[in-house]
C-alpha positions, 0 to 999 in steps of 0.5 A: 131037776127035769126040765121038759119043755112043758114041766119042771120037776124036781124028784126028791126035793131038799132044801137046797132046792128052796127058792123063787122060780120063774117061767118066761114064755115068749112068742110073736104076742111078746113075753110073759113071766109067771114065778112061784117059791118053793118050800120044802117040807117034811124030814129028809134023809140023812146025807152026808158026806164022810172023809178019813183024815190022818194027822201027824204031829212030829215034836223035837225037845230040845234042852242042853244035855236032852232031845226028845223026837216024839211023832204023834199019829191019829185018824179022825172020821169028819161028817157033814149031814146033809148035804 
């Protein structure tokens, strides 16, 4: 957003930017609000957010005459769109 004294402009909207906004002007006459809400409209690009995450399980088996260590290994890609 780009407030500049006179204007509000929000370049490339999203959802996120939904909502009521108020303007409140006060001077020596005294103050005065005007509010509008916004909705936005139309696709928005696919944004998102991207995180390798690595997961490692180590498991031990243990029985009278028998152990078994086992170390499990795996890499996931989480996505959140949209944001």
């Amino acid at each position: 957003m780009v407030y500049n004294g006179e204007v509000l402009r929000i370049p490339a909207a999203r959802r996120t930017d939904e909502g009521e906004y108020i303007c409140t002007v006060t001077n020596s006459a005294g103050t005065d609000s005007a509010s509008a809400f916004l909705y936005v409209k139309g696709k928005t690009k696919n944004r998102y957010f991207q995180k390798l995450v690595n997961i490692k399980m180590e498991i031990t088996l243990m029985e009278e005459n028998y152990t078994k260590h086992i170390i499990y290994t795996h890499q996931i890609i989480i996505k959140k769109f949209n944001i």
